[in-house]
C-alpha positions in Angstrom: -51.5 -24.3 -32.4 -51.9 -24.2 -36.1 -53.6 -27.3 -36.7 -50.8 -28.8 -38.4 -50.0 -32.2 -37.8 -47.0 -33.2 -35.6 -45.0 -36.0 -34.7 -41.9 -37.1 -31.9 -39.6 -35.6 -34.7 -40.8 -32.5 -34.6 -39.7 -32.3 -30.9 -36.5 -34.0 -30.4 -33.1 -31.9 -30.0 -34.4 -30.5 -26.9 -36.0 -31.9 -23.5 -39.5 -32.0 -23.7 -41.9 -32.6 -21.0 -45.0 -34.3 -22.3 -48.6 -34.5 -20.5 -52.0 -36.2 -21.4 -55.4 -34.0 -20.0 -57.7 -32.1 -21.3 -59.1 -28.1 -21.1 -62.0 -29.5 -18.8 -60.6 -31.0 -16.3 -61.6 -29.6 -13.2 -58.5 -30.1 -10.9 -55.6 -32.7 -11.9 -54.7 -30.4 -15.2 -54.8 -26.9 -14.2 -52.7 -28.0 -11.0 -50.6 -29.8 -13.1 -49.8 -27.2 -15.1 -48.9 -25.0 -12.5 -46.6 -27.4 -10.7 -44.5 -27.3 -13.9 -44.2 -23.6 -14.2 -43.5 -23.7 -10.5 -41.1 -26.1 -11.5 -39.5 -24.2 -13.9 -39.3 -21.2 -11.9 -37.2 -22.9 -9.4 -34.7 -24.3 -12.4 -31.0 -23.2 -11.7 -29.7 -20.0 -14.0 -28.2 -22.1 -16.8 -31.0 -24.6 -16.9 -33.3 -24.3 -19.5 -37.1 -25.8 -19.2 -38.0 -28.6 -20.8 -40.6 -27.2 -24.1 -43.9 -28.7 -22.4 -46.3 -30.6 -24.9 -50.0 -31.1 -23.6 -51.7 -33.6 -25.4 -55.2 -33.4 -25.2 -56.9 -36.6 -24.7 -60.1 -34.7 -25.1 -60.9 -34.0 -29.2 -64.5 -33.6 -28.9 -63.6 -30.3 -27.0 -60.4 -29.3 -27.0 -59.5 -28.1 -30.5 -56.8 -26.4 -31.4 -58.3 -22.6 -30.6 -59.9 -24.1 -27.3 -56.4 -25.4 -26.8 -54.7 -22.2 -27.2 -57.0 -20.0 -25.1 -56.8 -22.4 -22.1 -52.7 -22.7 -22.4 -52.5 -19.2 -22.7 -53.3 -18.8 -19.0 -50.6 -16.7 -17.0 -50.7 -19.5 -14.5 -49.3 -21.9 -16.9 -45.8 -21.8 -18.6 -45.4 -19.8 -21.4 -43.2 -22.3 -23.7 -46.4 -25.5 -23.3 -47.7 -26.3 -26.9 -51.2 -27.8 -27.1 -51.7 -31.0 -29.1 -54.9 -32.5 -30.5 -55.9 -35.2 -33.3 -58.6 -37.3 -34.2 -59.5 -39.9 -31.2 -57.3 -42.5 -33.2 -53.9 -40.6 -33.5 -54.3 -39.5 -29.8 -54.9 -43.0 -28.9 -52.2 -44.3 -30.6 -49.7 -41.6 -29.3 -51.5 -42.3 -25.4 -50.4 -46.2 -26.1 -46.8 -45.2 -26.9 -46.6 -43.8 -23.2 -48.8 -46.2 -22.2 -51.2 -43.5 -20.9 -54.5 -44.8 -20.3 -57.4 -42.4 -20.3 -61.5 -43.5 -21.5 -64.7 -41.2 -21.2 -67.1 -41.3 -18.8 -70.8 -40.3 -20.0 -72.3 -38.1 -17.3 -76.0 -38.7 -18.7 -76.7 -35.9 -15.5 -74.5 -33.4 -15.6 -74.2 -30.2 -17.9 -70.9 -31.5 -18.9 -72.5 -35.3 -20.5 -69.2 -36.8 -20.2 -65.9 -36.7 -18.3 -62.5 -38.0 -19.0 -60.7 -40.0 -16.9 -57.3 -39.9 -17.4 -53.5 -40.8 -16.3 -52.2 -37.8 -14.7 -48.4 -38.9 -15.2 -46.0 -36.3 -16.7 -43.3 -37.7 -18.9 -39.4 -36.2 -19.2 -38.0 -37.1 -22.5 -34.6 -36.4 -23.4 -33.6 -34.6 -26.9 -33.2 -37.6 -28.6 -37.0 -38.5 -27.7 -35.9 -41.2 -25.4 -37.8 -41.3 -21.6 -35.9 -40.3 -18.9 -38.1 -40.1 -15.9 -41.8 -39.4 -15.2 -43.3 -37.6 -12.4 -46.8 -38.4 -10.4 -48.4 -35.0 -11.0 -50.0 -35.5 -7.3 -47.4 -36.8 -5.6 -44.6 -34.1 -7.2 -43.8 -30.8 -5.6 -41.7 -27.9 -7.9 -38.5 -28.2 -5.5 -38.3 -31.9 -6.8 -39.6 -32.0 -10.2 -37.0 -28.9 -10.8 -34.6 -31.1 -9.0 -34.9 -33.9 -11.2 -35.4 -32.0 -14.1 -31.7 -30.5 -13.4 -30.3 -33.8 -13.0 -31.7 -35.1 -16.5 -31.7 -32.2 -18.7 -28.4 -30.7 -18.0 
């Protein structure tokens, strides 16, 4: 969480698990979070977790210190590296996954605006290929580790 700029290369040789959200969301992204390190908790000895890559769809907010404070939460997993770019590189890395996400001004609210967002996670294999994604709400740990076993191993 340098601030450097990144791109698929950087990540392939190894599983990664990739999600879009952002350090404000109030529900879908902390849970999210914590279903994967419950995830990887239940992996089988032998199994490594997937590195975990949390883009933030969120620039306005979520810069890269904002980005490490939240992600260094002990309710999230330790090996998750937090992403962040101008709102055109993020947009054009959101298209690639076809991840849709737009703001929502909240001209009431202390917040003034909300993101709303896809909350899909996506499994890609070391060569930077998808293999699966999960439904973050509809996903327990005992499966996403089951499938992440299957995929990664």
């Amino acid at each position: 969480m340098t601030g450097d700029t990144v791109t698929e290369a950087d990540f392939k040789g190894k599983p990664s698990l990739v999600f879009f959200g952002l350090t404000y969301c109030p529900d879908i992204c902390p849970a999210t979070l914590v279903n994967i390190k419950n995830a990887y908790d239940r992996l089988p000895e032998g199994v490594e977790a997937p590195q975990t890559l949390f883009i933030s769809v969120d620039p306005e907010r979520d810069t890269p210190d904002a980005l490490t404070r939240y992600l260094s939460l002990d309710a999230f997993t330790d090996n998750v590296v937090g992403l962040t770019g101008t709102p055109e590189q993020i947009r054009a890395v959101a298209d690639e996954f076809i991840a849709d996400y737009s703001r929502i001004e909240q001209p009431d609210s202390l917040a003034d605006y909300t993101m709303d967002h896809t909350s899909l996670s996506y499994l890609m294999d070391e060569n930077w290929e998808l293999k699966t994604f999960f439904s973050d709400a509809n996903t327990g740990p005992d499966e996403m580790a089951a499938c992440i076993t299957e995929h990664v191993s």
